[in-house]
FIVO-65145 format. One line per 3 residues: number of its first residue (from 1); their letters; for each residue y negated, x negated, z negated of C-alpha. Coordinates in Angstrom, 1 decimal. Last residue first. Example, Ala and Ser with C-alpha at 12.3 -4.5 7.8 and 13.67 -1.06 7.14 Angstrom:
2
2 = sa = 1.1 -13.7 -7.1  4.5 -12.3 -7.8
REM end
This chain:
517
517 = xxx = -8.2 17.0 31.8  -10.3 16.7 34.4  -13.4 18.9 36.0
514 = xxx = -15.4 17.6 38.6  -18.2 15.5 38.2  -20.2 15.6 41.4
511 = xxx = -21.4 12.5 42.5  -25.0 11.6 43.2  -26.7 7.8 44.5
508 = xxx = -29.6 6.2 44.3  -32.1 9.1 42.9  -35.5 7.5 42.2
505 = xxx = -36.4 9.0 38.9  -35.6 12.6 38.3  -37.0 16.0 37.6
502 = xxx = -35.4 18.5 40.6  -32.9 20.2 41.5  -33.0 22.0 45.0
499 = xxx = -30.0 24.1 46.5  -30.7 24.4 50.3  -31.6 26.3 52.8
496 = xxx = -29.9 25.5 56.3  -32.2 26.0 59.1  -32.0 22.3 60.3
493 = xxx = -28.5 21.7 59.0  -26.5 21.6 62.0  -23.1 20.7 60.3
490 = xxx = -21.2 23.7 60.4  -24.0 26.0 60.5  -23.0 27.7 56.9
487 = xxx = -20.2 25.4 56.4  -22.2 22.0 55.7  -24.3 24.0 52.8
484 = xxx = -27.4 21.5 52.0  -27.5 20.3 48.0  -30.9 18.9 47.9
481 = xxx = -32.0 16.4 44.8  -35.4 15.8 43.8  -36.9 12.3 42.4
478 = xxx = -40.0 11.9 41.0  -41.5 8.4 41.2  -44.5 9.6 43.7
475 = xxx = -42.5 11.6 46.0  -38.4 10.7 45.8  -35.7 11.6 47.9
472 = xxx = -31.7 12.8 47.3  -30.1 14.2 49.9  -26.1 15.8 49.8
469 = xxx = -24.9 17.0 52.9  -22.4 19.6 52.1  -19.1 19.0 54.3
466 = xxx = -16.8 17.8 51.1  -17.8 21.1 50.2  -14.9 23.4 51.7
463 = xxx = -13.0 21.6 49.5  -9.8 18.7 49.6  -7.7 18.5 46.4
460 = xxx = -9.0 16.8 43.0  -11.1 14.1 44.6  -14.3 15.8 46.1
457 = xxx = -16.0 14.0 49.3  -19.9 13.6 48.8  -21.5 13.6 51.6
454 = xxx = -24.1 11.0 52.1  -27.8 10.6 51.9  -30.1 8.3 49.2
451 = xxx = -33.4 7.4 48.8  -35.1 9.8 51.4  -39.1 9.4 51.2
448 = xxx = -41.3 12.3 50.0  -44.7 14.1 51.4  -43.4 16.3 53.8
445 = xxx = -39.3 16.7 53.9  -38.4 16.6 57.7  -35.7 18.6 58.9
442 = xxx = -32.8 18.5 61.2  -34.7 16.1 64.1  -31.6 15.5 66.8
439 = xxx = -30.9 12.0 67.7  -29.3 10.8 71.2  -26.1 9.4 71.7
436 = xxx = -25.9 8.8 75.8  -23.4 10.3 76.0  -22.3 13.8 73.5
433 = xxx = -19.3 13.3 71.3  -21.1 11.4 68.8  -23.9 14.4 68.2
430 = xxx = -26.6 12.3 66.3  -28.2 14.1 63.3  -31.5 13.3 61.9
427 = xxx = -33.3 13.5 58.8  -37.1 12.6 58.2  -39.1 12.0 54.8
424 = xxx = -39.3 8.2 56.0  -36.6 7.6 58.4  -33.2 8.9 57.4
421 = xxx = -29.6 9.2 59.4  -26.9 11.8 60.0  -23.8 11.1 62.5
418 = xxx = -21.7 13.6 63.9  -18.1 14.0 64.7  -17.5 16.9 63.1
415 = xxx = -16.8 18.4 59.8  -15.5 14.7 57.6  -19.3 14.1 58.9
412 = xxx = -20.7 10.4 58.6  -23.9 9.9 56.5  -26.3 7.0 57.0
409 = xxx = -30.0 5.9 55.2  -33.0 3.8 55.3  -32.9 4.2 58.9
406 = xxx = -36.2 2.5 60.3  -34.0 0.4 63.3  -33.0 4.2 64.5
403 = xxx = -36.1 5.2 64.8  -35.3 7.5 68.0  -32.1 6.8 69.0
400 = xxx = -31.7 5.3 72.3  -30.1 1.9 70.8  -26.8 3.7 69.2
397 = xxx = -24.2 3.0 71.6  -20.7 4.3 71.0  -17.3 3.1 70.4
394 = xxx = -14.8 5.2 68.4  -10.8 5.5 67.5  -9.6 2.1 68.5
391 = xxx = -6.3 3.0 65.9  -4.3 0.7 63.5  -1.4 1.0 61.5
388 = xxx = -0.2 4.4 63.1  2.0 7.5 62.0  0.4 7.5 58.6
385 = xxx = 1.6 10.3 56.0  4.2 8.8 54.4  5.9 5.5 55.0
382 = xxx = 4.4 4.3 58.2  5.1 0.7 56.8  2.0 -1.2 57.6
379 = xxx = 0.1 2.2 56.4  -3.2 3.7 58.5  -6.7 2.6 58.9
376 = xxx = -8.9 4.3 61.5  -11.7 2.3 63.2  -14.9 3.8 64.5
373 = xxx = -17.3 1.4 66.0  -21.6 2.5 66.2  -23.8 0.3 68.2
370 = xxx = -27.7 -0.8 67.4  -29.6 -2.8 69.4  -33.1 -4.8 68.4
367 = xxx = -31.2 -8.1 67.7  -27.4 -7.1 67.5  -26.9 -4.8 64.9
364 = xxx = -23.4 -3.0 63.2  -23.0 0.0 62.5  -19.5 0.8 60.8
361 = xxx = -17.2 4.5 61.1  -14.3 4.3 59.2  -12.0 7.7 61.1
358 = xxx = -9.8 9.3 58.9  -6.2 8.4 59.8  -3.9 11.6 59.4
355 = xxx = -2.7 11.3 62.7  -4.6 14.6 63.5  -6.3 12.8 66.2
352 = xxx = -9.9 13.4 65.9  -9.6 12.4 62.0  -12.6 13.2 60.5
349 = xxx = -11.9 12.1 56.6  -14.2 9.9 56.3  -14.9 6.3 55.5
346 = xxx = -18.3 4.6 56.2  -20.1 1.4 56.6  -23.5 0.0 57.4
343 = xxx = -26.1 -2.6 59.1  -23.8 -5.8 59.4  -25.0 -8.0 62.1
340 = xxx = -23.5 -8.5 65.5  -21.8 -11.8 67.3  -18.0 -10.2 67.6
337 = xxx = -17.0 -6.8 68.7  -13.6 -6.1 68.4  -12.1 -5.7 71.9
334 = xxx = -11.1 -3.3 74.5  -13.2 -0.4 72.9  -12.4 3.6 72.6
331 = xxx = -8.7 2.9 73.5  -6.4 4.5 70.7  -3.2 3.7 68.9
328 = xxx = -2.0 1.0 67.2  2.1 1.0 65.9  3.3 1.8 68.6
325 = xxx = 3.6 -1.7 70.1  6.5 -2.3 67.9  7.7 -2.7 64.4
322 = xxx = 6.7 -5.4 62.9  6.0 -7.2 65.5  3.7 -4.7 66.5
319 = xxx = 2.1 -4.8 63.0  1.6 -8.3 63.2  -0.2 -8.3 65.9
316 = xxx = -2.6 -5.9 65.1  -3.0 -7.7 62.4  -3.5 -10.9 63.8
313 = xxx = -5.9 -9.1 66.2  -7.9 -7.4 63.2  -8.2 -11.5 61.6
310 = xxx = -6.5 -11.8 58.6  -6.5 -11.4 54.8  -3.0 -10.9 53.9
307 = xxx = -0.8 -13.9 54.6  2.1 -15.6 54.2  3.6 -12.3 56.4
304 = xxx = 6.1 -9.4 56.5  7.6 -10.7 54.0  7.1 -7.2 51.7
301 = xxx = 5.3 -8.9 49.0  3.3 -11.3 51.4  2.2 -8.1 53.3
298 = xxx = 1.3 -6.1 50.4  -2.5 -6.9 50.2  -2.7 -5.8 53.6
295 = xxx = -6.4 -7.0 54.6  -8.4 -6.8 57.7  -11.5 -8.5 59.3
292 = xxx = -14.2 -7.7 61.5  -16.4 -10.3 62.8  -19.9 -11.9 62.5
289 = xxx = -18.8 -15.5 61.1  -21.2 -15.0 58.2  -21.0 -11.5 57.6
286 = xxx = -17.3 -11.2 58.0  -16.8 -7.6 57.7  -14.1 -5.9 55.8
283 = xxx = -11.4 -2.8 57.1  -8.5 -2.4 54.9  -4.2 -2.2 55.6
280 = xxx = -2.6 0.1 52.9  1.1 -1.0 52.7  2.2 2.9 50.6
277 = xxx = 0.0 5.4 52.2  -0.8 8.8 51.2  -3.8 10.4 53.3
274 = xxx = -7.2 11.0 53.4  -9.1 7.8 52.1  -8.1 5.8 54.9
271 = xxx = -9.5 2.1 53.8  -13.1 0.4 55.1  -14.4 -1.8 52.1
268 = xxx = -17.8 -2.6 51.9  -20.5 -5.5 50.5  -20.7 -7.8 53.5
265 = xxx = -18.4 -10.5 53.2  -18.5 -14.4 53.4  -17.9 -15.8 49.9
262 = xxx = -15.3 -18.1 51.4  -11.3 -18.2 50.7  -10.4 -14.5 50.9
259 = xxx = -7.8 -12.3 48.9  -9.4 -12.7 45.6  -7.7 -11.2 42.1
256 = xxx = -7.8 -7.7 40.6  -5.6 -7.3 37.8  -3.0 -4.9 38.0
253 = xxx = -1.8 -1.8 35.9  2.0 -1.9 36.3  5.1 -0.3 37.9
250 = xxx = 2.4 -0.9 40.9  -1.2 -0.4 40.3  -1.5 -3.1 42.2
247 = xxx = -5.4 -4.9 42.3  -7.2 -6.0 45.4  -10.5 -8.5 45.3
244 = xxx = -12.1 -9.5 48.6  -15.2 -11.9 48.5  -19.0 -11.8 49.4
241 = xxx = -20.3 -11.2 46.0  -17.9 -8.5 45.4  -15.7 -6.4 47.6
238 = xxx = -13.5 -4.3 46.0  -9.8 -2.9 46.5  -7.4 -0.6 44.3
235 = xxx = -4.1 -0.6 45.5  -0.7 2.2 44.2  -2.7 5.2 43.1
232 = xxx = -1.1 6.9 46.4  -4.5 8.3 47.2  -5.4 4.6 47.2
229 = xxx = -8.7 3.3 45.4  -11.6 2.0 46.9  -14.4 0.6 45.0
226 = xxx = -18.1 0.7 45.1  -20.4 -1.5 45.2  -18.9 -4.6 43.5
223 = xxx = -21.0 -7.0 41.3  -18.3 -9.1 39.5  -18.0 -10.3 36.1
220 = xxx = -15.2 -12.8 35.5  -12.1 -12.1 33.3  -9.5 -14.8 35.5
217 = xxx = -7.3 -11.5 36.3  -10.2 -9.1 36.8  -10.0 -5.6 35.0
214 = xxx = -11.5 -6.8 32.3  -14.0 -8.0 34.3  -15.0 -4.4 34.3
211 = xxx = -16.4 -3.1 31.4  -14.2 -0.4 29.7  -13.0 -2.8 27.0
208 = xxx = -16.4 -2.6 24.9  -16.1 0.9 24.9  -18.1 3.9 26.6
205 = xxx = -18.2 7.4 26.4  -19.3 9.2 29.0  -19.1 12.8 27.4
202 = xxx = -15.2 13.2 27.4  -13.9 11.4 30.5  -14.8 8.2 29.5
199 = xxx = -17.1 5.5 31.4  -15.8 2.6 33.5  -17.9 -0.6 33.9
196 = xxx = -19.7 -2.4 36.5  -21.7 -5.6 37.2  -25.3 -6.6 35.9
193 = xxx = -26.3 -4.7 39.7  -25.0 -2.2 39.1  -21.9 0.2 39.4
190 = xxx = -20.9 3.0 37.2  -17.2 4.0 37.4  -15.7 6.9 36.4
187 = xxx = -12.0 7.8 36.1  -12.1 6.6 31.5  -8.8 8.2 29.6
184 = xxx = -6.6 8.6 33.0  -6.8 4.9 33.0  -4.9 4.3 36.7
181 = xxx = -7.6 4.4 39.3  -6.4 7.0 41.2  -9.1 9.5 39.6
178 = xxx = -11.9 6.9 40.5  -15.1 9.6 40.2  -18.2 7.2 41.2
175 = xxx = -21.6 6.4 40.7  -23.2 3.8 42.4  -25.6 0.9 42.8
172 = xxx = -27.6 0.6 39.6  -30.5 -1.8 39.6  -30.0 -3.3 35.9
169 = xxx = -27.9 -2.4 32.7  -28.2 -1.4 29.0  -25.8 -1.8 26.7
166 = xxx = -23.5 1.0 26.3  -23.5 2.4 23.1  -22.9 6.1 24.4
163 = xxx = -26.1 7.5 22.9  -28.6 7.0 25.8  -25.6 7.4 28.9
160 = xxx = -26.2 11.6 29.5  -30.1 10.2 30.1  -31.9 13.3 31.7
157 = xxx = -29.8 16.7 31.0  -30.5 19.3 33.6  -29.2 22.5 32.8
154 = xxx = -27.0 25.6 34.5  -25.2 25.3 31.5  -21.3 24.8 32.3
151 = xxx = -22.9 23.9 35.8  -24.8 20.8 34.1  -26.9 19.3 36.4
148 = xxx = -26.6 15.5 35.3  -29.0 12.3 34.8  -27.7 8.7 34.6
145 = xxx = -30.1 5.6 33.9  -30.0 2.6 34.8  -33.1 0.3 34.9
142 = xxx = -35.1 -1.1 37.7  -38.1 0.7 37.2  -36.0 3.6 36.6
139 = xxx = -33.4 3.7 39.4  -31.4 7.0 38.9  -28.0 8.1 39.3
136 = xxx = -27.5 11.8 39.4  -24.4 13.2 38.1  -23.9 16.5 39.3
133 = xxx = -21.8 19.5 37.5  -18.5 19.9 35.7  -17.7 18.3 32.1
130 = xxx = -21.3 17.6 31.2  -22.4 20.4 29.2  -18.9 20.4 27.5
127 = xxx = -15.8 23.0 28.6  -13.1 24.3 27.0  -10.7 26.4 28.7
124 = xxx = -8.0 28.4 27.2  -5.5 30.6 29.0  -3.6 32.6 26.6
121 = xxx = -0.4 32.9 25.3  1.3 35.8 23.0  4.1 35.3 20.4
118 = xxx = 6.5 37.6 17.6  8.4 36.2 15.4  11.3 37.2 13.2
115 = xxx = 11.5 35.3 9.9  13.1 37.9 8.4  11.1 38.7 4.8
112 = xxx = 8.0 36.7 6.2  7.5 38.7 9.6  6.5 36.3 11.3
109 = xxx = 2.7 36.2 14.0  2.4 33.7 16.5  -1.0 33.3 19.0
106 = xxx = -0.8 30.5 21.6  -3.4 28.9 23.7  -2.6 27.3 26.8
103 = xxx = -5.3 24.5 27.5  -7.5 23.0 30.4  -10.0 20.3 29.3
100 = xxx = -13.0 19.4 27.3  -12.0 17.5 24.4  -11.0 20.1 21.4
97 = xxx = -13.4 20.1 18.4  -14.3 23.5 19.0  -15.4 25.4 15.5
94 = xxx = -13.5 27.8 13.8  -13.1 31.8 13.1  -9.3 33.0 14.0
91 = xxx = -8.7 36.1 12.4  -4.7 36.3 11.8  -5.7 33.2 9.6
88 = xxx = -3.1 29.9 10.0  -5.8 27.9 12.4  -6.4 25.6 15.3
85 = xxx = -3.2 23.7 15.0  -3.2 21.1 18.0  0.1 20.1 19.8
82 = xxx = -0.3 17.7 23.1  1.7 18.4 25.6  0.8 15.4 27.5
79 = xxx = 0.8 16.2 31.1  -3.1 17.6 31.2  -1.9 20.9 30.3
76 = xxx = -2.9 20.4 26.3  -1.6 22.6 24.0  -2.8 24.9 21.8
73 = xxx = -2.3 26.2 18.3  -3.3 29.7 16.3  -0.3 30.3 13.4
70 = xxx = -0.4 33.4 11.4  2.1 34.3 8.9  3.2 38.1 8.1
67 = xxx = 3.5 40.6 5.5  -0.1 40.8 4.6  -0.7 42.5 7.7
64 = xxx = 0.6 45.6 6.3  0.0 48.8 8.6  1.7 47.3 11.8
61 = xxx = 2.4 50.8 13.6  -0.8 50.9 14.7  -0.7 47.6 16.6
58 = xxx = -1.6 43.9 15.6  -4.6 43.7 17.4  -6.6 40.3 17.5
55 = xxx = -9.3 38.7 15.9  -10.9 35.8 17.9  -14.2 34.2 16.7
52 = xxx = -14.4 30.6 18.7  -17.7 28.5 17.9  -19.0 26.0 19.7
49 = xxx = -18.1 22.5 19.3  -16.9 22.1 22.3  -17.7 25.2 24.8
46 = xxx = -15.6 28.0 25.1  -13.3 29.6 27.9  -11.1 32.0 27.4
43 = xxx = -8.9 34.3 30.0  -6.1 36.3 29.0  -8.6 38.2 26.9
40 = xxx = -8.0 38.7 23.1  -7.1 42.9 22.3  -3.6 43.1 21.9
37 = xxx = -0.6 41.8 20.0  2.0 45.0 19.3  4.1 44.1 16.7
34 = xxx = 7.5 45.2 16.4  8.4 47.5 13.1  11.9 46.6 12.6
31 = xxx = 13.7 49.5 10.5  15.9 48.3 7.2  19.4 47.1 6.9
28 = xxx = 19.1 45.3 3.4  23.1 44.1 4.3  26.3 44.2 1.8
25 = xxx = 26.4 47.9 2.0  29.8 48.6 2.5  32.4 45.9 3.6
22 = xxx = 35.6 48.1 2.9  36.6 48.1 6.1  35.6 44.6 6.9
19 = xxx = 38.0 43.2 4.1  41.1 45.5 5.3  40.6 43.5 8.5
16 = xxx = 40.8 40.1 6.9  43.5 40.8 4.8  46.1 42.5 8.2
13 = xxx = 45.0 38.7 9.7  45.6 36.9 6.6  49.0 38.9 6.6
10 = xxx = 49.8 38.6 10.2  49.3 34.5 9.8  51.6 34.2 7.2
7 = xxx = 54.5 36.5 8.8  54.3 34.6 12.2  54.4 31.2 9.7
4 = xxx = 57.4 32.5 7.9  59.1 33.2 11.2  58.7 29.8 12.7
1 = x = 60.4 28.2 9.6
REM end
């Protein structure tokens, strides 16, 4: 039996070869002529609903074009990968209906008798007027209305909010770019005082559902400020007619709910805004009791504690018994200041320490005296970044000043440890590491009054500018806004030229829109 199976398998085997001897001409062998894709830039960038007009070269030695397929598509980097056919013509003419973002475009040519293919990418950008620039936000007699500078154009486009269908809304507070905030589809928030609402990423649009007590768990419309939002994207926090709201973005997008008992807190939130941290811990001020307070919305959720809205001792305390005196660091002051008034508050990224704890910087009032407490805020767990829970970084007294009980405006440096403030037309700069603090005239704008001063600190990775002081001021209900270079004198901006736009209402606040996807 064994040898009749060797003797069957050596006479397909001796078949099989005597077939691929004689297997002549069975093939349409002919020469492959390889395209050779040239002449689009690596580099595009178009406007929406612009035209794009690409014809590329298919090489000499291509002499029938009509022998291939064309496919143009892109995709969208944003994380999606979204597909889009832009055209099946070698000469791509159409118009731009993309959303403005950052895309990699891709040119296929196949042979039709093969099906060989040949592919080139390219870098596609497509921009709208208002996809990178500032956003001016201006009081018009009480109304909202949002300008922009267009860098795409080098324009100014008054009213980017007219056609959106959003209804209209009184005394505006801020603008600001929330990329953390968890709905990729609409990172800025306009707060007024009729309450707040998120705006698309694509030209400001606006829906219905973008208004914010939709983002509350009982649906009620608050009147926050501003809002803080983790690097981490894990807490958002608000304060909003004088209580604390916090929202986890955990697994989850959160509603915001109240941490606080008593409508007793002045409308900011102090939070470290440079670094990843997992059991954020906030700064608040009790207005009515005249204190500082502190929240850890994760402290329940962790058992660390029944409670998260404390005193700053109780949570000093219950960070060392957590995990040991350690865990606060600095000496500036002995206590926290109790008795003053509320004047202002600010987060920054100066961090004297390199603990990677900006410094919140607060002025606070007590009759016709003015002193100046920086408190950095650091992670319950020391997870990450933060080294620290809390830290007594700053105490200083700001009573010789001159003017200082006409400030209209603050600014805090993320540069240096200096202080800007506005009386009338005039800006100042107080040198924190110099005692006694004394002001410093930087410039004085003739004729106008300073509505607005800060610097604005960019979201998608640190920048040079996050030191440009911004200034917005208004003469006779035209507002004009001063872009003032923080690197050229590093922070001494009294010869410092600046960029001027002008054409506004009463500028209350300015963001610069940077580009998303």
């Amino acid at each position: 039996m064994r040898n009749k199976i060797i003797m069957a398998v050596t006479f397909a085997m001796a078949m099989l070869f005597a077939g691929c001897s004689q297997d002549e001409g069975n093939y349409d062998y002919h020469s492959l002529n390889e395209p050779n894709i040239t002449g689009v830039p690596e580099q595009i960038s178009v406007l929406t609903l612009s035209n794009i007009d690409i014809d590329p070269s298919m090489g000499d030695n291509i002499t029938d074009l009509d022998a291939y397929t064309y496919e143009w598509k892109v995709i969208n980097k944003s994380g999606d990968n979204e597909v889009t056919v832009l055209g099946n013509e070698k000469h791509l003419q159409t118009e731009v209906t993309l959303p403005a973002g950052e895309y990699t475009l891709y040119f296929t040519a196949t042979e039709k008798k093969t099906g060989l293919f040949w592919r080139k990418s390219f870098a596609l950008t497509v921009s709208d007027t208002t996809s990178d620039g500032w956003l001016v936000l201006c009081d018009i007699n009480g109304k909202t209305r949002l300008d922009m500078v267009s860098n795409i154009t080098g324009q100014t486009y008054l009213d980017v909010l007219k056609s959106t269908g959003m209804p209209a809304l009184n005394h505006p507070y801020r603008i600001q770019y929330a990329p953390n905030n968890g709905y990729s589809d609409s990172p800025f928030y306009l707060f007024t005082a009729d309450g707040a609402t998120r705006l698309g990423k694509n030209g400001f649009g606006w829906k219905e559902e973008y208004a914010f007590k939709y983002e509350v768990a009982k649906q009620t419309v608050l009147h926050p400020q501003s809002m803080i939002c983790d690097q981490s994207g894990m807490m958002r926090m608000i304060v909003s007619d004088g209580y604390a709201y916090s929202a986890s973005n955990m697994g989850i997008q959160g509603l915001f709910a109240s941490a606080n008992k008593l409508p007793v807190l002045a409308p900011a939130v102090g939070a470290n805004i440079g670094a990843t941290s997992y059991a954020s811990i906030y700064l608040l001020y009790d207005d009515v009791n005249k204190c500082f307070m502190s929240c850890c919305p994760l402290l329940p959720g962790l058992s660390i504690s029944d409670a998260s809205y404390c005193s700053m001792n109780e949570m000093e305390n219950i960070a060392i018994g957590y995990k040991g005196s350690d865990m606060v660091t600095g000496d500036a002051f002995s206590e926290y200041p109790t008795g003053m008034d509320f004047v202002y508050m600010e987060n920054t990224y100066y961090d004297p320490g390199n603990a990677k704890m900006g410094v919140t910087y607060t002025v606070l009032r007590s009759g016709n005296k003015y002193y100046l407490y920086g408190i950095q805020l650091g992670d319950m767990l020391c997870f990450m970044d933060c080294t620290f829970a809390l830290g007594k970084a700053y105490y200083g007294d700001l009573s010789g000043c001159k003017d200082i009980n006409k400030a209209s405006c603050y600014a805090f440096s993320s540069l240096r440890n200096y202080m800007y403030y506005a009386v009338g037309g005039i800006v100042y700069r107080v040198n924190l590491s110099e005692k006694p603090l004394k002001a410093e005239k930087q410039f004085a704008l003739n004729g106008e009054t300073v509505t607005m001063m800060k610097f604005n600190l960019y979201q998608n990775g640190t920048s040079q500018h996050d030191y440009d002081l911004v200034v917005g001021s208004e003469n006779n209900g035209v507002g004009t806004l001063r872009i003032y270079d923080g690197m050229v004198k590093e922070g001494d901006f009294a010869t410092v030229k600046p960029t001027t736009y002008t054409g506004f209402g009463k500028i209350v606040d300015a963001t610069y829109r940077e580009r998303t996807n």
